[in-house]
N, C-alpha and C positions, 0 to 999 in steps of 0.2 A: 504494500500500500504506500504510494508516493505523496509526502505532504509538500504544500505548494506554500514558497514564502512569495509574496508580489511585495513590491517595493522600494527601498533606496540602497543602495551602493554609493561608494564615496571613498575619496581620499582624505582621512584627518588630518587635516595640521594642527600640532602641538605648540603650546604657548602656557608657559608656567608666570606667573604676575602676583604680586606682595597685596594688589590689591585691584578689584575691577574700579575705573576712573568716572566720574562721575559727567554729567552734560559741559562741554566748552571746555574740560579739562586734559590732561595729558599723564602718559605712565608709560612703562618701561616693561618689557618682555622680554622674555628668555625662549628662542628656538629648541622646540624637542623633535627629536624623529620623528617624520610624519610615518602614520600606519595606515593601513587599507581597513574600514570600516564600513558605517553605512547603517542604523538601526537596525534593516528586518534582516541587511545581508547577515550580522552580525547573529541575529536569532539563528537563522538561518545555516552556520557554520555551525553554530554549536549543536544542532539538532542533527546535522550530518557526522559531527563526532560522536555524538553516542551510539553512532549506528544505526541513524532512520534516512531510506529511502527520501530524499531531497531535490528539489525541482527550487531554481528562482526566477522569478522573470520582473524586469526593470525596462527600462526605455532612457538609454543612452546614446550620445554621441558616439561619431566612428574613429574617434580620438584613437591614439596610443596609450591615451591612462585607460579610454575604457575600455581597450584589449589589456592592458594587463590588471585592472578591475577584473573583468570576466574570466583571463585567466589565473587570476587570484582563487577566485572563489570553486573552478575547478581543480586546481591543487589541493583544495579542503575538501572534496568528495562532493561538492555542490552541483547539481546539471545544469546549464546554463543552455539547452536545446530548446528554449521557447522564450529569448531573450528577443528583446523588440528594439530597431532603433530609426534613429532621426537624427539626419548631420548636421542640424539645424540648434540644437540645443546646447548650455553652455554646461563646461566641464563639469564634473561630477566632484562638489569639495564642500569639505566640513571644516570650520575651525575652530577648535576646542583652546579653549582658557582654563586652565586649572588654579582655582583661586581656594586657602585655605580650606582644601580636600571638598571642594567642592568642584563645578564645573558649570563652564557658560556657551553653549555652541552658537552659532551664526552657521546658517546653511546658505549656500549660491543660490539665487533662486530660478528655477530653471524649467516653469510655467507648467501650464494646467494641460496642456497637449492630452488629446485622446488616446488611447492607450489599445489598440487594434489588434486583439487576438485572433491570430488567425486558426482557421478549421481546424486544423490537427490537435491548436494548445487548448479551441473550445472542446474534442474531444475528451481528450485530456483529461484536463477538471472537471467532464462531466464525470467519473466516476469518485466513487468512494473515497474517504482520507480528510484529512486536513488543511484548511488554507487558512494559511498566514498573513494580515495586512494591517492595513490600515485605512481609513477615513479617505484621507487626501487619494489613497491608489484607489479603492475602490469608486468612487466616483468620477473616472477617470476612465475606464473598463467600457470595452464595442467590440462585437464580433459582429458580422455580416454570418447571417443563416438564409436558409432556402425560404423563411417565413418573413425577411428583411432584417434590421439592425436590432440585434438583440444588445441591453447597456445600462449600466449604472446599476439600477436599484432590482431591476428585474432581472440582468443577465444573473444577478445574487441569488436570487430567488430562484432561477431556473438552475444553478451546480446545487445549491441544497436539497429542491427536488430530487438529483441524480446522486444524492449521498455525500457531497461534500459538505463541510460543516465546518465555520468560518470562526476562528479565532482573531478578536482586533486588539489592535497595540492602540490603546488610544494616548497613553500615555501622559501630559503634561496640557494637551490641550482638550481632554473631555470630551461631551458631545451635546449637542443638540436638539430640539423637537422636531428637527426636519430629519436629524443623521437616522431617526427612526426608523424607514423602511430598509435601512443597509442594514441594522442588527439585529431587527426582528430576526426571531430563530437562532441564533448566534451561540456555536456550541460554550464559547467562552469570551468577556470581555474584560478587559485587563487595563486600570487606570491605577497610574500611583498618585501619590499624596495631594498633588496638584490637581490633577487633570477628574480625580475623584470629587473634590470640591470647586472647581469650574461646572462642573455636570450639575451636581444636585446641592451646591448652595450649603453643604455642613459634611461632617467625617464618619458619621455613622452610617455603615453599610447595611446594620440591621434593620434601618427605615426604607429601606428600596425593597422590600418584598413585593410590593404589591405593582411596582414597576418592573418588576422580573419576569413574573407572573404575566404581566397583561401583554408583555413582548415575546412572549414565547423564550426565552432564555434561559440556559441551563446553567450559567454561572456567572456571577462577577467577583473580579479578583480585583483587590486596592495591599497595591505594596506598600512599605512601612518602612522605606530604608532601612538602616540600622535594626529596625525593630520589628522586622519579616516580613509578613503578608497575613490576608485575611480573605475569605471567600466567602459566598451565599450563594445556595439557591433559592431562597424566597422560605426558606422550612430549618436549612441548615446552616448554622454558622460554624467555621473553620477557622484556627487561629494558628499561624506555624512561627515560632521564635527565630527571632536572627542569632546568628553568632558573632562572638565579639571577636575582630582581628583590627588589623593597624591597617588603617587604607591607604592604597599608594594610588587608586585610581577608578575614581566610580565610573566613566565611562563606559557605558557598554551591557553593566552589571543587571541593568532593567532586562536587556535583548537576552543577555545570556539566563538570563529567569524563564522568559518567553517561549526559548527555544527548548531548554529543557522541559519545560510543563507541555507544550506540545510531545516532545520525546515519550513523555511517561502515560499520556492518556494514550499514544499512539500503541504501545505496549500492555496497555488493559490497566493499570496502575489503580488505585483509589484514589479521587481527588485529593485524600489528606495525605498519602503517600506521595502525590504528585508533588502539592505545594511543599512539601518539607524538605523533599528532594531540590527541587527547583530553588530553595532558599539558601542551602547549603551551595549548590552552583553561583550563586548568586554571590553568596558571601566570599564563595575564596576568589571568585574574581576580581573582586576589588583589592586584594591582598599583589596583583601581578599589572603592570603597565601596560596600555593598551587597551583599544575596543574589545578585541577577541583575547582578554586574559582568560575570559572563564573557560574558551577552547579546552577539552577533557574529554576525555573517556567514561563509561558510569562506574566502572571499579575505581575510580584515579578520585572521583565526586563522592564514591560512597566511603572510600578512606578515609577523605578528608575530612569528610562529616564525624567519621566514628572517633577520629581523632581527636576532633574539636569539642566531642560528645563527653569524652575520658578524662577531659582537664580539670 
């Protein structure tokens, strides 16, 4: 069963700074090695490390980064055979600020362009498995079928139809009364601290039942930095503790959660198995430099866990 990640690839650039500068004023940065990144690509490697059948598709320039973008992501066990592009678009870059263990990105912006899947990739997704996104890709989504443009909210509705079941990264920016008809059905969606409270106005996940419920939704997950994650489905609440280590680098740490909790339901896992799992990837990635620190194996994730379990 191939899980499908749709979304961004990028080139990070690193920038360490004593302090982010404030309007009109000026400050001083330290170059760090840029690394190959990207949110879902990011998800996306890690869920190919653990050993899950892996598909991603993006809409990139015919650049030289975004050949060796794409073939980044196939050195990581990632497919890149339903990759879309347009030579019309501008590079694929992120730039990260790492400001007292924390972090501030700035993405290129590189527009709303329609996102054209052709036949073979509509077949594709139409079966079984998992798909990986987000908000901005999916309303972005056109296939041309023999019945005309299938897109957006519906081409959604028609791979859930055919067994796929749509995990969103919403991330930092939440969602909307309109993002509704994209998540209706939605095997999982997954907001951290921010993007949790952008949506629904407060922190308590145990008030959204009855917004669960009425969207057909089988889970929401709101991560807790530091202090782990938490899930509902409208009946159950789940709570998985973080672990304490010294962070060198939270970028990345949300994706690599992402990607392993896809990994573990893709595996048959229990959701409380999953998140606990997925937290522990989570946490030692921030312990390692880089988007893709949580990159691992699940023996390499369950060590680490039992290790940090034993202290």
């Amino acid at each position: 069963m191939t899980t499908f990640f749709i979304g961004d690839v990028a080139l990070d650039e690193y920038y360490t700074a004593d302090r982010w500068p404030g309007r009109a004023d000026k400050g001083m940065v330290q170059e760090l090695p840029a690394e190959i990144g990207g949110s879902i690509a990011n998800a996306a490697v890690m869920h190919a490390a653990l050993g899950g059948e892996t598909q991603f598709i993006s809409l990139l320039n015919d650049s030289a980064l975004s050949r060796r973008l794409t073939g980044d992501l196939r050195q990581s066990g990632v497919g890149v055979d339903h990759m879309l592009v347009d030579p019309a678009l501008a590079e694929s870059r992120n730039l990260i600020f790492l400001i007292d263990g924390e972090h501030v990105v700035l993405t290129v912006e590189m527009g709303e362009q329609p996102m054209w899947l052709t036949p073979a990739t509509l077949a594709s997704l139409r079966q079984p498995g998992f798909l990986y996104t987000t908000l901005y890709r999916v309303r972005r989504l056109h296939s041309q079928t023999g019945n005309g443009v299938l897109k957006q909210a519906a081409l959604l509705a028609d791979l859930r139809h055919h067994g796929r079941r749509a995990i969103f990264d919403l991330d930092v920016g939440g969602c909307a009364p309109e993002d509704i008809p994209y998540l209706t059905g939605a095997a999982v969606i997954i907001f951290n601290q921010v993007g949790f409270r952008a949506a629904f106005g407060h922190d308590d996940i145990s008030r959204i039942g009855g917004w669960i419920r009425e969207h057909g939704i089988e889970w929401v997950v709101r991560t807790k930095a530091a202090d782990g994650a938490e899930a509902f489905d409208g009946e159950t609440q789940l709570q998985a503790a973080g672990y304490p280590v010294d962070v060198v680098d939270v970028t990345g740490a949300g994706d690599t959660f992402g990607g392993a909790l896809t990994w573990c339901l893709t595996q048959g896992h229990s959701f409380a198995e999953a998140l606990d799992f997925s937290i522990a990837a989570a946490s030692r990635s921030v312990t390692i430099h880089g988007p893709r620190g949580g990159k691992a194996d699940a023996n390499m994730v369950r060590a680490w866990r039992k290790e940090k379990r034993s202290l």
